[in-house]
C-alpha positions in Angstrom: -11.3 8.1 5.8 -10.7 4.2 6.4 -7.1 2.9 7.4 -5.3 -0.5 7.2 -4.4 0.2 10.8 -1.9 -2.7 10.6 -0.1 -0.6 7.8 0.1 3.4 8.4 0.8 4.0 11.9 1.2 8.0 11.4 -2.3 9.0 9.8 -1.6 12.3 10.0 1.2 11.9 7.5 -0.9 10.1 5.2 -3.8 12.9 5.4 -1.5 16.1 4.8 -0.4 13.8 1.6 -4.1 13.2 0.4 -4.8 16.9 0.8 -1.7 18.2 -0.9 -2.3 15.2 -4.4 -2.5 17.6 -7.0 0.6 19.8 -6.6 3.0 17.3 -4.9 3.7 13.4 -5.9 5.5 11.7 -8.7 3.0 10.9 -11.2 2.7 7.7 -12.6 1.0 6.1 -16.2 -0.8 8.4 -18.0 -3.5 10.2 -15.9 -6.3 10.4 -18.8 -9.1 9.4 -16.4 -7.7 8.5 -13.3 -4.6 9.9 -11.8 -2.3 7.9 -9.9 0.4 9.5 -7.9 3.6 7.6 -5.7 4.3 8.8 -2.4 7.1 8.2 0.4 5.7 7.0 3.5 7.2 5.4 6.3 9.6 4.0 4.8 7.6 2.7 1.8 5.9 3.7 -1.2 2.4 4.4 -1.6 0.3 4.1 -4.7 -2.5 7.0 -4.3 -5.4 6.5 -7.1 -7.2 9.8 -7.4 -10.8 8.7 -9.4 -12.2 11.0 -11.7 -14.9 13.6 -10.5 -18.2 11.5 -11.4 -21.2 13.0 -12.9 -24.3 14.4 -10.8 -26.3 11.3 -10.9 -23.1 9.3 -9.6 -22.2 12.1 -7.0 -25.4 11.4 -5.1 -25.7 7.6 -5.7 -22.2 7.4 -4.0 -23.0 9.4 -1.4 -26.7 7.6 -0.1 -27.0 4.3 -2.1 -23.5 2.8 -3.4 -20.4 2.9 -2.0 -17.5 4.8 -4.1 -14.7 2.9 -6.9 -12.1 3.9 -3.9 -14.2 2.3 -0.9 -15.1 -1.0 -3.1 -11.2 -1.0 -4.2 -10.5 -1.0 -0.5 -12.3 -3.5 0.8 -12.2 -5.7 -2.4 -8.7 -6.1 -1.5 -8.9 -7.0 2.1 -11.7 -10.1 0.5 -8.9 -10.9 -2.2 -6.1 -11.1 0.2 -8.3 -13.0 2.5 -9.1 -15.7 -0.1 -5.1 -15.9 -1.0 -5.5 -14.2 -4.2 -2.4 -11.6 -5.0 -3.3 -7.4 -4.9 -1.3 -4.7 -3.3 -1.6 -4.1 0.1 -4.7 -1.8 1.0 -3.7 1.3 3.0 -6.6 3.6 2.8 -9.2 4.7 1.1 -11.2 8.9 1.5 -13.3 10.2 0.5 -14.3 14.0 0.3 -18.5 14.5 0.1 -19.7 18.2 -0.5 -24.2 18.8 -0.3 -24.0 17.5 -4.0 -22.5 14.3 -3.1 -18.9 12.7 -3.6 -16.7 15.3 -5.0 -13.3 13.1 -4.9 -12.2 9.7 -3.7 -8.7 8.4 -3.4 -7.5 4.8 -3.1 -4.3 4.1 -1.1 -2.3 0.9 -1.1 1.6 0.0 -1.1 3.2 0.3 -4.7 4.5 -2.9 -6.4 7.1 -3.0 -8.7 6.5 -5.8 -11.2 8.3 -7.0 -14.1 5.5 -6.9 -16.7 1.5 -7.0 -16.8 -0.4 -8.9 -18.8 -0.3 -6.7 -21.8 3.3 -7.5 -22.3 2.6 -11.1 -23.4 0.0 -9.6 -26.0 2.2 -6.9 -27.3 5.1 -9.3 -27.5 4.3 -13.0 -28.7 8.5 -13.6 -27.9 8.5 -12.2 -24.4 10.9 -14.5 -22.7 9.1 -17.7 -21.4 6.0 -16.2 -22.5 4.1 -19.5 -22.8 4.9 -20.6 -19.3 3.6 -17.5 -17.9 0.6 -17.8 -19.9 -0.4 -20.9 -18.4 0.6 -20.2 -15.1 -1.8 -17.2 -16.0 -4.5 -19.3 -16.6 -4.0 -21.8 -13.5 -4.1 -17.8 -11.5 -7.9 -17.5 -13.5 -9.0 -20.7 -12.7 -8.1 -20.3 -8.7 -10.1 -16.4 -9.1 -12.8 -18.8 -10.4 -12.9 -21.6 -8.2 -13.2 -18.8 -5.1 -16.2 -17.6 -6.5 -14.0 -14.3 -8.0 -15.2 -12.5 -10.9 -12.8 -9.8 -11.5 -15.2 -7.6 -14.2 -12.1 -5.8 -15.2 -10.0 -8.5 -16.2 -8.0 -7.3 -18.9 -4.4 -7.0 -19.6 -3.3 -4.0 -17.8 -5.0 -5.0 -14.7 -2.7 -8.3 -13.5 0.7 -7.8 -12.3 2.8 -10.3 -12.9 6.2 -10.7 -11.0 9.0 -13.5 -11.3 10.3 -15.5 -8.3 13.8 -16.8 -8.0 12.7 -20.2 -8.7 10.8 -19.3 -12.4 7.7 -19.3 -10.6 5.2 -16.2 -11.3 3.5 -14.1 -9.3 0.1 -12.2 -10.1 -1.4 -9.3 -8.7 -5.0 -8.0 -9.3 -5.3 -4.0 -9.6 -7.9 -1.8 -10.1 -10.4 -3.8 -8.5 -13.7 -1.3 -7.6 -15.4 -3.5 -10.0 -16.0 -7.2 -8.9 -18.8 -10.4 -8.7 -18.3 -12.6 -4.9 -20.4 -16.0 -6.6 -20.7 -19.2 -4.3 -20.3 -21.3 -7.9 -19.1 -19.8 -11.5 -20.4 -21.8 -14.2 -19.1 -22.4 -17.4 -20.0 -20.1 -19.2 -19.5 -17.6 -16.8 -15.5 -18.2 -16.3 -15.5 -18.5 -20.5 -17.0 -14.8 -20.2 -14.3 -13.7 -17.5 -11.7 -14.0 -20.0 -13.2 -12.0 -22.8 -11.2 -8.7 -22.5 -7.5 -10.3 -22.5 -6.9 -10.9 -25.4 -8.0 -11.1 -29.4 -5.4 -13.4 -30.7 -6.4 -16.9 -31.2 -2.7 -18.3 -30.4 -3.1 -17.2 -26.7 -6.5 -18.3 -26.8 -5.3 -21.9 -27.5 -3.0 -22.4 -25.0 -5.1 -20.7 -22.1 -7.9 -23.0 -23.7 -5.4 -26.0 -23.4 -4.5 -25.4 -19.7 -8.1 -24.5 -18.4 -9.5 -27.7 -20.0 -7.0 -29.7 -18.1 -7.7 -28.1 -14.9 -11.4 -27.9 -15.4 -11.9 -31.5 -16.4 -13.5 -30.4 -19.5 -12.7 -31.0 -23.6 -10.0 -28.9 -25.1 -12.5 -27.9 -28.0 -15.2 -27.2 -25.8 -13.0 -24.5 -23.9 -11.4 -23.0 -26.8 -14.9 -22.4 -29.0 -16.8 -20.8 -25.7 -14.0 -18.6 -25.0 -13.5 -17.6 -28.8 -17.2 -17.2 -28.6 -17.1 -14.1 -25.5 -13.5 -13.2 -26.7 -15.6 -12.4 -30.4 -18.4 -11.0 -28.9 -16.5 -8.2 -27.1 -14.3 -7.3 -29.9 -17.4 -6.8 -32.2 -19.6 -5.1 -29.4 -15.9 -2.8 -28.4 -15.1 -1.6 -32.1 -18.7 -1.0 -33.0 -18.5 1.7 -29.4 -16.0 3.4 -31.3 -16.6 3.8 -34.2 -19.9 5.0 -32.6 -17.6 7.9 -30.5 -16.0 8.4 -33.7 -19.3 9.5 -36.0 -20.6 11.6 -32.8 -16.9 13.5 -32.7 -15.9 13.8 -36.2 -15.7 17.7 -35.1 -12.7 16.9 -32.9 
Protein backbone atom coordinates (compact mmCIF):
# COMPACT_ATOMS: atom_id res chain seq x y z
CA UNK A 1 0.00 0.00 0.00
CA UNK A 2 1.28 3.61 -1.09
CA UNK A 3 0.30 6.70 1.09
CA UNK A 4 0.09 10.52 0.46
CA UNK A 5 1.97 10.83 3.64
CA UNK A 6 1.24 14.61 3.61
CA UNK A 7 -2.53 13.56 3.78
CA UNK A 8 -3.46 10.40 6.20
CA UNK A 9 -1.42 10.63 9.20
CA UNK A 10 -3.18 7.46 10.97
CA UNK A 11 -2.65 4.58 8.31
CA UNK A 12 -3.92 2.18 10.39
CA UNK A 13 -7.32 3.80 10.24
CA UNK A 14 -7.30 3.99 6.63
CA UNK A 15 -6.24 0.02 6.32
CA UNK A 16 -9.02 -1.35 8.82
CA UNK A 17 -11.36 0.76 6.25
CA UNK A 18 -9.87 -0.84 3.02
CA UNK A 19 -10.29 -4.32 4.60
CA UNK A 20 -13.75 -3.83 5.98
CA UNK A 21 -15.14 -2.01 1.85
CA UNK A 22 -17.61 -4.38 1.16
CA UNK A 23 -19.91 -4.42 4.27
CA UNK A 24 -19.23 -0.85 5.63
CA UNK A 25 -19.25 2.67 3.64
CA UNK A 26 -21.91 4.78 1.96
CA UNK A 27 -21.99 3.85 -1.50
CA UNK A 28 -21.93 6.20 -4.10
CA UNK A 29 -23.10 6.19 -8.23
CA UNK A 30 -24.11 3.14 -9.33
CA UNK A 31 -21.45 0.39 -8.80
CA UNK A 32 -22.02 -1.57 -12.18
CA UNK A 33 -18.27 -2.08 -12.72
CA UNK A 34 -16.46 -0.25 -10.33
CA UNK A 35 -17.65 0.44 -6.83
CA UNK A 36 -17.01 3.48 -5.21
CA UNK A 37 -17.58 3.87 -1.56
CA UNK A 38 -17.26 7.43 0.90
CA UNK A 39 -15.59 7.11 4.12
CA UNK A 40 -14.99 9.40 7.31
CA UNK A 41 -11.52 9.94 7.95
CA UNK A 42 -9.75 12.38 9.96
CA UNK A 43 -11.96 14.77 9.70
CA UNK A 44 -12.60 14.43 5.99
CA UNK A 45 -14.14 12.41 3.43
CA UNK A 46 -12.50 9.86 1.43
CA UNK A 47 -13.49 8.65 -1.94
CA UNK A 48 -12.45 4.74 -2.06
CA UNK A 49 -12.68 3.26 -5.73
CA UNK A 50 -12.83 -0.55 -5.54
CA UNK A 51 -11.82 -1.77 -9.41
CA UNK A 52 -13.40 -4.69 -10.71
CA UNK A 53 -11.67 -8.20 -10.33
CA UNK A 54 -9.75 -8.35 -13.83
CA UNK A 55 -9.59 -11.39 -15.93
CA UNK A 56 -6.62 -14.04 -15.73
CA UNK A 57 -4.54 -12.50 -18.38
CA UNK A 58 -4.85 -8.99 -16.54
CA UNK A 59 -4.29 -10.59 -13.01
CA UNK A 60 -0.79 -11.63 -14.00
CA UNK A 61 0.06 -8.64 -16.31
CA UNK A 62 -0.69 -6.39 -13.23
CA UNK A 63 1.19 -8.26 -11.04
CA UNK A 64 4.87 -8.67 -13.27
CA UNK A 65 4.60 -6.27 -16.26
CA UNK A 66 1.99 -3.21 -15.75
CA UNK A 67 1.18 -1.43 -12.95
CA UNK A 68 -2.75 -1.69 -11.74
CA UNK A 69 -5.93 1.19 -12.80
CA UNK A 70 -5.47 2.09 -8.82
CA UNK A 71 -1.55 2.52 -8.84
CA UNK A 72 -1.66 4.51 -12.41
CA UNK A 73 -4.79 6.62 -10.80
CA UNK A 74 -2.42 7.34 -8.01
CA UNK A 75 0.36 8.58 -9.34
CA UNK A 76 -1.37 10.09 -12.40
CA UNK A 77 -2.69 12.43 -9.91
CA UNK A 78 0.36 13.47 -8.09
CA UNK A 79 1.77 14.39 -12.28
CA UNK A 80 -1.67 16.27 -12.78
CA UNK A 81 -1.49 18.17 -9.64
CA UNK A 82 2.15 18.87 -10.24
CA UNK A 83 1.48 20.36 -13.73
CA UNK A 84 -1.48 22.59 -12.10
CA UNK A 85 -4.13 20.68 -13.57
CA UNK A 86 -7.34 20.14 -11.13
CA UNK A 87 -8.05 16.14 -9.62
CA UNK A 88 -8.85 15.19 -6.17
CA UNK A 89 -6.30 14.86 -3.80
CA UNK A 90 -4.56 11.38 -3.93
CA UNK A 91 -4.54 9.55 -0.57
CA UNK A 92 -3.73 6.00 -1.32
CA UNK A 93 -3.71 3.49 -3.44
CA UNK A 94 -3.57 -1.04 -2.41
CA UNK A 95 -3.45 -3.44 -3.73
CA UNK A 96 -4.16 -7.16 -2.68
CA UNK A 97 -1.93 -9.83 -4.99
CA UNK A 98 -2.73 -13.63 -4.43
CA UNK A 99 -0.21 -16.57 -6.64
CA UNK A 100 -2.68 -15.77 -9.56
CA UNK A 101 -1.92 -12.23 -9.60
CA UNK A 102 -3.90 -8.98 -8.52
CA UNK A 103 -7.06 -10.01 -7.00
CA UNK A 104 -8.31 -6.29 -5.92
CA UNK A 105 -7.05 -2.82 -6.03
CA UNK A 106 -8.51 0.28 -4.45
CA UNK A 107 -7.94 3.89 -5.19
CA UNK A 108 -8.10 6.40 -2.33
CA UNK A 109 -8.32 10.20 -2.63
CA UNK A 110 -10.36 13.10 -0.83
CA UNK A 111 -14.07 13.34 -2.09
CA UNK A 112 -15.11 16.53 -3.89
CA UNK A 113 -18.39 17.88 -3.88
CA UNK A 114 -19.02 19.61 -7.17
CA UNK A 115 -21.87 21.28 -8.60
CA UNK A 116 -22.17 19.45 -11.96
CA UNK A 117 -19.87 17.29 -14.45
CA UNK A 118 -19.68 17.65 -17.73
CA UNK A 119 -22.61 15.57 -18.65
CA UNK A 120 -24.94 18.18 -17.19
CA UNK A 121 -24.18 20.66 -20.03
CA UNK A 122 -25.05 17.69 -22.58
CA UNK A 123 -28.10 16.61 -20.89
CA UNK A 124 -29.30 20.13 -20.35
CA UNK A 125 -28.60 22.70 -23.42
CA UNK A 126 -30.33 25.56 -20.67
CA UNK A 127 -28.14 24.72 -17.74
CA UNK A 128 -27.62 28.09 -16.26
CA UNK A 129 -24.63 29.91 -17.99
CA UNK A 130 -24.02 26.84 -19.87
CA UNK A 131 -22.10 28.53 -22.63
CA UNK A 132 -19.68 30.25 -20.44
CA UNK A 133 -18.72 27.08 -18.82
CA UNK A 134 -18.44 25.47 -22.04
CA UNK A 135 -15.73 27.65 -23.15
CA UNK A 136 -14.07 27.94 -20.00
CA UNK A 137 -14.22 24.01 -20.57
CA UNK A 138 -12.42 24.30 -23.59
CA UNK A 139 -9.65 26.88 -22.35
CA UNK A 140 -9.34 23.76 -19.33
CA UNK A 141 -8.64 21.21 -22.66
CA UNK A 142 -6.42 23.34 -24.30
CA UNK A 143 -4.11 23.85 -20.99
CA UNK A 144 -4.40 19.53 -20.59
CA UNK A 145 -3.02 19.90 -24.11
CA UNK A 146 -0.47 22.35 -24.06
CA UNK A 147 1.09 20.19 -20.90
CA UNK A 148 1.51 17.38 -23.06
CA UNK A 149 -1.92 15.73 -21.12
CA UNK A 150 -3.89 13.30 -23.01
CA UNK A 151 -6.62 12.29 -20.67
CA UNK A 152 -7.85 8.93 -22.80
CA UNK A 153 -10.99 9.02 -20.80
CA UNK A 154 -12.14 12.31 -21.46
CA UNK A 155 -15.70 12.10 -21.53
CA UNK A 156 -18.47 13.78 -19.74
CA UNK A 157 -18.73 12.05 -16.53
CA UNK A 158 -15.07 12.31 -15.91
CA UNK A 159 -14.51 16.45 -15.30
CA UNK A 160 -15.82 18.01 -12.28
CA UNK A 161 -16.75 21.18 -12.64
CA UNK A 162 -17.27 23.58 -9.58
CA UNK A 163 -18.27 27.42 -9.42
CA UNK A 164 -16.22 30.04 -7.61
CA UNK A 165 -17.62 33.07 -6.02
CA UNK A 166 -16.43 35.24 -8.64
CA UNK A 167 -18.39 33.07 -11.76
CA UNK A 168 -15.26 31.51 -12.42
CA UNK A 169 -15.20 27.49 -12.95
CA UNK A 170 -13.33 24.99 -11.65
CA UNK A 171 -12.47 21.54 -13.28
CA UNK A 172 -11.43 18.39 -11.89
CA UNK A 173 -10.13 15.27 -13.80
CA UNK A 174 -11.40 11.79 -12.31
CA UNK A 175 -10.88 8.49 -13.08
CA UNK A 176 -7.63 8.89 -14.50
CA UNK A 177 -5.67 5.17 -14.66
CA UNK A 178 -5.86 5.82 -18.26
CA UNK A 179 -3.49 8.67 -19.63
CA UNK A 180 -0.78 9.80 -22.60
CA UNK A 181 2.46 12.31 -20.90
CA UNK A 182 3.45 13.79 -24.83
CA UNK A 183 6.29 16.52 -24.96
CA UNK A 184 3.99 18.11 -28.07
CA UNK A 185 0.19 17.14 -29.03
CA UNK A 186 -0.49 17.89 -32.54
CA UNK A 187 -3.43 18.79 -34.15
CA UNK A 188 -4.96 16.11 -34.84
CA UNK A 189 -4.23 14.57 -31.72
CA UNK A 190 -6.03 17.39 -29.36
CA UNK A 191 -9.04 17.22 -32.27
CA UNK A 192 -9.07 13.34 -31.26
CA UNK A 193 -9.00 14.14 -27.32
CA UNK A 194 -12.35 15.57 -27.54
CA UNK A 195 -14.11 12.79 -29.32
CA UNK A 196 -16.13 11.26 -26.48
CA UNK A 197 -17.79 14.50 -25.03
CA UNK A 198 -20.14 15.12 -26.90
CA UNK A 199 -22.36 14.25 -30.24
CA UNK A 200 -24.22 17.45 -30.69
CA UNK A 201 -22.94 19.78 -33.23
CA UNK A 202 -24.14 23.06 -31.16
CA UNK A 203 -21.45 22.26 -28.47
CA UNK A 204 -19.18 21.26 -31.03
CA UNK A 205 -19.36 24.90 -32.45
CA UNK A 206 -18.61 26.86 -29.66
CA UNK A 207 -15.73 24.53 -28.23
CA UNK A 208 -14.60 24.74 -32.02
CA UNK A 209 -14.93 28.70 -31.69
CA UNK A 210 -12.89 29.02 -28.45
CA UNK A 211 -10.04 26.41 -29.29
CA UNK A 212 -9.42 28.18 -32.69
CA UNK A 213 -8.90 31.41 -30.91
CA UNK A 214 -6.60 30.00 -28.49
CA UNK A 215 -4.83 27.72 -30.88
CA UNK A 216 -4.26 30.38 -33.51
CA UNK A 217 -5.94 28.28 -35.99
CA UNK A 218 -9.26 28.84 -38.48
CA UNK A 219 -12.61 28.39 -36.90
CA UNK A 220 -13.60 25.85 -39.81
CA UNK A 221 -10.59 24.10 -39.66
CA UNK A 222 -11.28 23.23 -35.79
CA UNK A 223 -14.84 22.55 -36.13
CA UNK A 224 -14.56 19.89 -39.35
CA UNK A 225 -11.47 17.87 -37.55
CA UNK A 226 -13.31 17.67 -34.44
CA UNK A 227 -16.70 16.77 -36.11
CA UNK A 228 -14.51 14.35 -37.98
CA UNK A 229 -13.18 12.19 -34.39
CA UNK A 230 -16.53 13.27 -32.70
CA UNK A 231 -18.23 11.12 -36.00
CA UNK A 232 -15.89 8.56 -36.01
CA UNK A 233 -16.47 7.44 -32.38
CA UNK A 234 -20.18 7.66 -32.51
CA UNK A 235 -20.24 5.29 -35.62
CA UNK A 236 -17.30 2.90 -34.28
CA UNK A 237 -19.51 3.12 -30.35
CA UNK A 238 -23.06 2.23 -31.82
CA UNK A 239 -21.78 -0.37 -34.22
CA UNK A 240 -20.02 -2.11 -30.45
CA UNK A 241 -23.45 -2.37 -29.46
CA UNK A 242 -25.38 -3.32 -31.52
CA UNK A 243 -22.61 -6.00 -31.87
CA UNK A 244 -23.25 -6.88 -27.78
CA UNK A 245 -26.81 -6.75 -28.68
CA UNK A 246 -26.89 -9.73 -31.65
CA UNK A 247 -24.33 -11.79 -29.34
CA UNK A 248 -27.02 -11.36 -26.16
CA UNK A 249 -30.30 -11.39 -27.73
CA UNK A 250 -30.79 -14.40 -25.08
CA UNK A 251 -30.77 -11.94 -22.25
Amino acid sequence: MIFNTSLITNQKVLIDIIESFNSKGILFGDGVRNKIKLFKLEGKTINIKSFKTPNLINKIAYKYFRKSKARRSFEYAAILLEKGIGTPQPIACAENFTLLGLQESFYISEHLQAELTFRELVLQPDYPDHENILRQFTRFTFDLHQKGIEFLDHSPGNTLIKKADDGSYSFYLVDLNRMNFHQFMDFELRMKNFNRLTPKKEMLAIMSDEYAKLYNKKYDEVFVKMCFYTNDFQMKFHRKIARKKKLLFWR
